[in-house]
N, CA, C and O of each residue as an XYZ file, in Angstrom:
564
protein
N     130.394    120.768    162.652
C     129.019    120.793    163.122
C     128.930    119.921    164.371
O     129.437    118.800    164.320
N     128.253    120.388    165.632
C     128.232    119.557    166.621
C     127.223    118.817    166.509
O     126.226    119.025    165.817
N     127.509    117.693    167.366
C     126.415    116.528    167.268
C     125.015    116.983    168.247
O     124.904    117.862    169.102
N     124.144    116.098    167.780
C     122.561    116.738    168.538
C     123.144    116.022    170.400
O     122.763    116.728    171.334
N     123.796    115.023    170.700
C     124.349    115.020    171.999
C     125.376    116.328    172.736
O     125.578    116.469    173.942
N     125.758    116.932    171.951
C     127.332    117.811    172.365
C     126.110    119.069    172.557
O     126.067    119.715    173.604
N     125.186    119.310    171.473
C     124.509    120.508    171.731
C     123.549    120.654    172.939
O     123.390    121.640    173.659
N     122.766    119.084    173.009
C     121.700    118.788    174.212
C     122.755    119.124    175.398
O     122.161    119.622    176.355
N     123.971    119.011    175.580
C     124.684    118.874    177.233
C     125.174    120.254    177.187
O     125.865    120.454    178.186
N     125.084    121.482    176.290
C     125.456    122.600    175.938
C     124.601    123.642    177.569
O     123.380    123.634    177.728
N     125.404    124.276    178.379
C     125.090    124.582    179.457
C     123.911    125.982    178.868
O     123.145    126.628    179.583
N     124.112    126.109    177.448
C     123.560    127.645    177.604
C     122.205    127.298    176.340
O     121.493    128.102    175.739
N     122.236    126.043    176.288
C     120.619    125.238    175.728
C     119.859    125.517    176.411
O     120.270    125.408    177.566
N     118.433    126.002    176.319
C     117.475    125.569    176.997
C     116.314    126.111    175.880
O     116.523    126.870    174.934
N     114.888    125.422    176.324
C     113.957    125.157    175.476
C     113.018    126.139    175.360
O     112.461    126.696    176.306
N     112.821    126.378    174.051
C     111.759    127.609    173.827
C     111.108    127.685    175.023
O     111.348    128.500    175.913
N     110.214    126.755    175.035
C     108.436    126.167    175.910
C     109.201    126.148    177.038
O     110.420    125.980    177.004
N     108.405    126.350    178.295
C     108.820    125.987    179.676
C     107.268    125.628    180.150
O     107.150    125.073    181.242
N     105.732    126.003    179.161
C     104.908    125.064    179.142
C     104.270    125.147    177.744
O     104.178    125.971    176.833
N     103.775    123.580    178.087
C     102.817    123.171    176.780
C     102.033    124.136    176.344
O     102.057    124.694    175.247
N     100.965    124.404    177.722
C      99.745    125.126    177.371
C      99.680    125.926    178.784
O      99.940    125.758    179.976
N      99.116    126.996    177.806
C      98.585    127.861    179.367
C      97.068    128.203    178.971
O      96.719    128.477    177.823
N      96.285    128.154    179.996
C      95.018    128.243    180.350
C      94.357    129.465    180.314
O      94.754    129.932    181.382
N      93.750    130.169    179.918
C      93.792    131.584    180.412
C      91.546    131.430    180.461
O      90.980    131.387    179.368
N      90.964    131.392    181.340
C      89.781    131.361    181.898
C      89.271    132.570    182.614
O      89.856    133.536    183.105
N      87.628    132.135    182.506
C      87.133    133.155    183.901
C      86.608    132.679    184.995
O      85.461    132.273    185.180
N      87.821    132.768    185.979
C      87.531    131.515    187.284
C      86.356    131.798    187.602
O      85.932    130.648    187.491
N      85.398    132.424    187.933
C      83.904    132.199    188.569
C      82.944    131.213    187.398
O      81.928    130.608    187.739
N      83.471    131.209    186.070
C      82.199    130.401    185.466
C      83.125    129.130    185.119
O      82.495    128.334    184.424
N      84.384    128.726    185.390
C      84.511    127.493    184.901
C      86.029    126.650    185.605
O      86.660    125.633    185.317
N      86.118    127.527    186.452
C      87.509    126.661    187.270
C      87.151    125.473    188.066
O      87.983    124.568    188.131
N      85.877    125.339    188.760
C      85.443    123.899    189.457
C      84.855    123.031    188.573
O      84.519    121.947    189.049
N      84.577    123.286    187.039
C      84.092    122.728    186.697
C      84.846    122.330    185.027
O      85.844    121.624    185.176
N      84.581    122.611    183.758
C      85.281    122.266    182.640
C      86.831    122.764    183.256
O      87.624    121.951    183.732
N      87.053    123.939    183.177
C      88.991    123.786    183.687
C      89.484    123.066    184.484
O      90.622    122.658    184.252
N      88.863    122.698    185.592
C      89.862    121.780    186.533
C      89.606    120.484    186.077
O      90.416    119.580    186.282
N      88.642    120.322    185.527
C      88.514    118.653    184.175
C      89.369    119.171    183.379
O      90.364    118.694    183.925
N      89.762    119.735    182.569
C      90.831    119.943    180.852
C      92.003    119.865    181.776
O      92.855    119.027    181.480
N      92.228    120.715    183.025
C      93.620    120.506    183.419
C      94.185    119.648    183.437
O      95.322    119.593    182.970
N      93.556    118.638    184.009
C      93.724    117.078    185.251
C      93.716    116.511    183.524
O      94.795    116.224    183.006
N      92.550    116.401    182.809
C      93.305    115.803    181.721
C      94.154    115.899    180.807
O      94.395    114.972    180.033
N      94.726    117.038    180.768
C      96.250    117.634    180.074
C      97.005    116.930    181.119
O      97.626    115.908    180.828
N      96.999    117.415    182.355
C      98.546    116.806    183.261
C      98.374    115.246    183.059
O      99.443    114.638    183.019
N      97.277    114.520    182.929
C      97.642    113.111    183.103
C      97.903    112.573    181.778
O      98.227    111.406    181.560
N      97.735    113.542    180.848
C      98.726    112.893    179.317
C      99.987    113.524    179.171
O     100.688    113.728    178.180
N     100.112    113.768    180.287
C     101.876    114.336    180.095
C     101.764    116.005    179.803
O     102.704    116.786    179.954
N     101.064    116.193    179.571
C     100.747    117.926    179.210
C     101.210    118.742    179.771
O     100.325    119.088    180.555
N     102.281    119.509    179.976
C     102.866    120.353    181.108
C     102.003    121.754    181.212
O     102.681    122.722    180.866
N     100.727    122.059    181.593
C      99.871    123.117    181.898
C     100.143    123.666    182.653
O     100.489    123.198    183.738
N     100.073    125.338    182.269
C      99.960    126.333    183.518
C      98.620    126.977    183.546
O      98.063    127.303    182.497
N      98.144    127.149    184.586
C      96.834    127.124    185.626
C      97.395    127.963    186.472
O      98.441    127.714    187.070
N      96.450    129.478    186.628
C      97.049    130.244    187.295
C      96.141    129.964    189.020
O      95.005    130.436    189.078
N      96.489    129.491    189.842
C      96.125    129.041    191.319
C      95.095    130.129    191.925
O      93.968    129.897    192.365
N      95.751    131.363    191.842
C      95.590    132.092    192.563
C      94.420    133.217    192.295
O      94.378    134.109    191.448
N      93.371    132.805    193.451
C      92.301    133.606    192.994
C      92.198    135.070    193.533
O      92.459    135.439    194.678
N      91.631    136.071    192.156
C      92.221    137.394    192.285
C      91.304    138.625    192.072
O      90.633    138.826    191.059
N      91.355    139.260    192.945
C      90.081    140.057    193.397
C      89.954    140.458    191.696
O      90.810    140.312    190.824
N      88.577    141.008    191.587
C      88.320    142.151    190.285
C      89.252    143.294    190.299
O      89.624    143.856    191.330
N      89.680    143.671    188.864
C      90.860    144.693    188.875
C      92.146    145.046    189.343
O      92.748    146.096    189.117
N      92.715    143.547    190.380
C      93.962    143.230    190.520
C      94.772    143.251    188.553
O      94.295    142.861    187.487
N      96.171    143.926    188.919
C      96.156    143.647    187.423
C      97.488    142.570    187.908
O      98.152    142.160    188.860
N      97.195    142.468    185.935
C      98.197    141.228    185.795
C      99.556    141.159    186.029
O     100.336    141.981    185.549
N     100.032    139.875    187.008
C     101.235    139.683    187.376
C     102.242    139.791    186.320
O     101.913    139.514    185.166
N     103.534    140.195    186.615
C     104.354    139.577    186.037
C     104.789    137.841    185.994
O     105.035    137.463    184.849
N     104.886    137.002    186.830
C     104.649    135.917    186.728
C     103.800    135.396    185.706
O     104.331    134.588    184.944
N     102.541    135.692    185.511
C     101.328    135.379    184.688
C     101.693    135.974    183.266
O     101.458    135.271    182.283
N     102.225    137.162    183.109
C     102.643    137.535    182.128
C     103.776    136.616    181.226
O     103.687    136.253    180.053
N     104.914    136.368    182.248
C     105.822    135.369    181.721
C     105.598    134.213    181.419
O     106.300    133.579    180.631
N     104.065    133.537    182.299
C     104.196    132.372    181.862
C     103.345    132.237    180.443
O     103.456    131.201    179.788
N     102.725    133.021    180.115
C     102.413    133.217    178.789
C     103.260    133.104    177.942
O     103.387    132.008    177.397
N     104.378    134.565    177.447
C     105.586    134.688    176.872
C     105.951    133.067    176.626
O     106.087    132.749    175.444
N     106.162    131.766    177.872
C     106.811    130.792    178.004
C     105.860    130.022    177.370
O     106.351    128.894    177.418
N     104.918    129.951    176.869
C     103.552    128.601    176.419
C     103.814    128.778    174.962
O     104.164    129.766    174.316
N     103.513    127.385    174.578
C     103.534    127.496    173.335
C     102.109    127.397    172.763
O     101.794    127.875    171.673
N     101.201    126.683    173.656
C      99.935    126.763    173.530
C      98.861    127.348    174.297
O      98.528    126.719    175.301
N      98.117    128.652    173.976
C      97.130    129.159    174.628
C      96.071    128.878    174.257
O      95.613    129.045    173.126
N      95.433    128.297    175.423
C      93.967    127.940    175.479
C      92.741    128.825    176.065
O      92.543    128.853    177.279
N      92.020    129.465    175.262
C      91.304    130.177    176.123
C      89.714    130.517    175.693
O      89.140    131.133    174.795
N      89.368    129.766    176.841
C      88.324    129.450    177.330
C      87.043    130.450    177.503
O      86.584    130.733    178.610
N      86.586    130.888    176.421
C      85.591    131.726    176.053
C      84.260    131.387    177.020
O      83.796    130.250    176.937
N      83.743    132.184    177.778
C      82.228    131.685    179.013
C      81.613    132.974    179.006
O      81.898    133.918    178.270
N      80.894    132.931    179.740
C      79.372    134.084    179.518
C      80.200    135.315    180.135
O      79.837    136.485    180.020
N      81.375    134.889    180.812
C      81.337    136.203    181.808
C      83.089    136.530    181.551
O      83.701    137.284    182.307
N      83.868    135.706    180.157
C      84.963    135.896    180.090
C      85.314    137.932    180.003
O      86.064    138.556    180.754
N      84.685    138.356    179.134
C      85.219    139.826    178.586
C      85.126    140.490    179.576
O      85.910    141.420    179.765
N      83.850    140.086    180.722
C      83.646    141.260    181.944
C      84.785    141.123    183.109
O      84.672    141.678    184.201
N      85.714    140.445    182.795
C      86.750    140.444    183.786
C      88.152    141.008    182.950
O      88.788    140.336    182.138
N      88.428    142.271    183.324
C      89.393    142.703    182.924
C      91.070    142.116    182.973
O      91.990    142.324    182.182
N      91.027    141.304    184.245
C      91.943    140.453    183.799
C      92.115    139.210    182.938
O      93.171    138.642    182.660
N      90.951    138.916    182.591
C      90.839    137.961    181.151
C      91.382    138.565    180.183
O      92.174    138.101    179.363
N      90.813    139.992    180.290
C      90.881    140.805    178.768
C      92.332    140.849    179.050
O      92.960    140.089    178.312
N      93.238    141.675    180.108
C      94.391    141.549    179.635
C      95.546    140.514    179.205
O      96.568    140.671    178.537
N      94.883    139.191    179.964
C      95.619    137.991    179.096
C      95.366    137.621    177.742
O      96.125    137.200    176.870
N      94.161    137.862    177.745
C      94.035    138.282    176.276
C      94.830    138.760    175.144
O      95.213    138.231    174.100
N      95.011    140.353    175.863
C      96.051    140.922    174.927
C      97.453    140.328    174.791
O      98.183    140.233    173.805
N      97.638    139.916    176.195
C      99.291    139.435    175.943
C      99.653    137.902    175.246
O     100.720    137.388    174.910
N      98.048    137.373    175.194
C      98.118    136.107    174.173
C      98.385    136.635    173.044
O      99.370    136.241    172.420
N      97.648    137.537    172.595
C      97.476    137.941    170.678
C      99.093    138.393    170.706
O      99.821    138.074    169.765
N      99.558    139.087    171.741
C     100.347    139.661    170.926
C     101.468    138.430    170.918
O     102.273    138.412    169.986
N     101.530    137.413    171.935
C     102.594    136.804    172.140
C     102.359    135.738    170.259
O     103.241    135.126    169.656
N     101.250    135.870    169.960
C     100.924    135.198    168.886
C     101.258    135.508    167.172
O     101.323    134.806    166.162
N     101.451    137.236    167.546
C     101.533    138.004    166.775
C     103.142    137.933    166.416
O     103.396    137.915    165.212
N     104.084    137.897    167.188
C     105.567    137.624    167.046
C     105.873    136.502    166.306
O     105.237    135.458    166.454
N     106.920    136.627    165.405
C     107.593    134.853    164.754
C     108.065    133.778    165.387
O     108.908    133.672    166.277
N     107.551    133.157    164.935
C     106.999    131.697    165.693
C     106.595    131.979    166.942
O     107.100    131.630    168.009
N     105.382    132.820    166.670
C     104.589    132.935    168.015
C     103.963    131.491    168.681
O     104.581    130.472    168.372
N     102.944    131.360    169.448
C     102.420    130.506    170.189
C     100.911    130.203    169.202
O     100.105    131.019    168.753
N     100.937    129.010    169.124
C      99.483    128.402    169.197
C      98.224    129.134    169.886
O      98.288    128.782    171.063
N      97.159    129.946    169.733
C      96.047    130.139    170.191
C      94.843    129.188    170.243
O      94.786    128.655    169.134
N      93.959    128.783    170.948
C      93.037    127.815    170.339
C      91.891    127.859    171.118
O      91.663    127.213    172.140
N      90.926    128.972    170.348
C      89.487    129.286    171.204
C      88.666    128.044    171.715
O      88.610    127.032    171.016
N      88.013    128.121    172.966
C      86.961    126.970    173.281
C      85.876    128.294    173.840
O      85.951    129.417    174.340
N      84.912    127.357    173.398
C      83.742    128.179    173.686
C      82.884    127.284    174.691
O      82.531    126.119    174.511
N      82.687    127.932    175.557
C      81.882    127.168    177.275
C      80.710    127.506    177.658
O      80.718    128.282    178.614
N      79.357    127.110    177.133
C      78.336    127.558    177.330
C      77.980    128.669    176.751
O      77.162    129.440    177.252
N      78.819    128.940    175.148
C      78.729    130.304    174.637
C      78.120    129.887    173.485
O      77.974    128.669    173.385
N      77.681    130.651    172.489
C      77.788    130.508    171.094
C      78.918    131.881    170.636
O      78.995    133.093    170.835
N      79.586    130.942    170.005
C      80.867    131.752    169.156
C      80.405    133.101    168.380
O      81.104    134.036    167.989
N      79.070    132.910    168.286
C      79.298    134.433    167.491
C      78.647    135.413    168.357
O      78.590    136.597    168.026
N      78.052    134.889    169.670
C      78.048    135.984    170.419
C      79.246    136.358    171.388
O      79.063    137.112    172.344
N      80.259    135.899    171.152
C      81.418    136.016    172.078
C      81.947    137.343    170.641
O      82.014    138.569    170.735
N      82.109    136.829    169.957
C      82.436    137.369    168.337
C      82.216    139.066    168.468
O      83.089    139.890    168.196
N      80.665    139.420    169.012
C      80.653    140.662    168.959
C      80.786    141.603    169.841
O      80.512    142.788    169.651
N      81.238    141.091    170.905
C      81.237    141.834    172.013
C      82.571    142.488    172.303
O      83.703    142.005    172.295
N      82.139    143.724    172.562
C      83.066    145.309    172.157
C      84.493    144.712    172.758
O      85.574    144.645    172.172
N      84.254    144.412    173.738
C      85.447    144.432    174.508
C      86.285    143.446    173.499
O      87.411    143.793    173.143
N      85.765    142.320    173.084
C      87.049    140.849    172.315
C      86.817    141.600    170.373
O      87.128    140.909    169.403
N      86.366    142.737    170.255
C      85.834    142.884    168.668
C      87.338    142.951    168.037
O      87.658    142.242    167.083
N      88.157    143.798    168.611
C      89.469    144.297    168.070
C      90.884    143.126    168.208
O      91.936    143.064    167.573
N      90.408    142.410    169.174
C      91.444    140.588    169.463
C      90.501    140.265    168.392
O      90.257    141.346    167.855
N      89.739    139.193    167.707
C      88.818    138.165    167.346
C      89.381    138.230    165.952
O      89.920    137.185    165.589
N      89.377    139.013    165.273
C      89.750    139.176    163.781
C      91.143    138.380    163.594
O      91.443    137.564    162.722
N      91.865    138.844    164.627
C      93.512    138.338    164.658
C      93.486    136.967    165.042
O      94.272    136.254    164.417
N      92.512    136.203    166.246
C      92.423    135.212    166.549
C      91.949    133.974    164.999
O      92.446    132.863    164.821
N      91.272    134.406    164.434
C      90.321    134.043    163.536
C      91.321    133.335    162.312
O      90.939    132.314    161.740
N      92.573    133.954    161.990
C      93.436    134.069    161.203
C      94.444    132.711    161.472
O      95.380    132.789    162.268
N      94.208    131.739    160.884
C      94.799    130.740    160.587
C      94.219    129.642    162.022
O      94.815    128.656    162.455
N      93.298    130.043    162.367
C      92.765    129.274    163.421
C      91.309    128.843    163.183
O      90.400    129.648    162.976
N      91.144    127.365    163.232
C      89.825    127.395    163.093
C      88.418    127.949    163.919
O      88.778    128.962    164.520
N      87.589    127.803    164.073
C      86.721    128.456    165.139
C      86.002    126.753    165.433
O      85.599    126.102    164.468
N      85.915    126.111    167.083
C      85.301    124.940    167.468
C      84.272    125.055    167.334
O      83.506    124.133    167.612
C-alpha cells in the first residue's frame, strides 16, 4: 500500500474539485450587488469561487467553459431573484447543475433566495420539473 506522501507526488493525482463553489445567478438583478458581496466573501475565506465574468447577451447559449466549470464545483450556489427563470441561460445552468447533482457523488446544490419568496420561485413552469430534485436532501433557506 502506498503512503498518502508517494500517492500526493503521484504525477497522474489530481483533485476531484478544481472549485469550491460555482455561482450560477441572474446578472441584471444581483451581480453589483448580493453576488459580488458572497463572492469577495467566499474568496477572502479562502473559498476558491467561480463567477462567470462575462456578460452575455440574452440567448447566447452556454459555453463550454461554463459548462466545465460546473462538472468541476463541488458546490453550486444558486441564487434564486425575480428574474432568475426568464433568462434562459440561468435555466440552462440550471439543468447542468441538477444533473451534475444527479451523478454519484455528485456536487452540493444550495438554493438562496434574493428578494424572492421560495414558494413563488417553487411554481414557476420553467424551475417546476428542476425543484422537486433540488428539494431532495436539501434544505430550503
Amino acid at each position: 500500500m502506498a503512503s498518502a506522501s508517494s500517492f500526493a507526488s503521484n504525477s497522474q493525482y489530481c483533485p476531484r474539485w478544481k472549485y469550491d463553489v460555482f455561482l450560477s445567478f441572474r446578472d441584471a438583478d444581483t451581480r453589483d450587488t448580493f453576488t459580488s458581496h458572497l463572492y469577495e466573501g467566499l474568496k477572502n475565506r479562502g473559498i476558491f469561487t467561480f463567477q462567470d465574468d462575462k456578460r452575455l447577451e440574452q440567448g447566447d447559449s452556454i459555453s463550454e467553459e461554463l459548462l466545465k466549470a460546473i462538472e468541476e464545483s463541488q458546490v453550486a450556489l444558486i441564487i434564486f431573484s425575480k428574474n432568475y427563470a426568464t433568462s434562459r441561460w440561468c435555466l440552462n445552468e440550471l439543468v447542468k447543475i441538477m444533473e451534475c447533482k444527479e451523478e454519484e457523488n455528485g456536487q452540493t446544490v444550495i438554493p438562496i433566495f434574493y428578494d424572492v419568496d421560495p414558494s413563488n420561485v417553487r411554481y414557476q413552469s420553467a424551475l417546476q420539473k428542476h425543484l422537486p430534485n433540488m428539494n431532495r436532501g436539501i434544505r430550503m433557506m
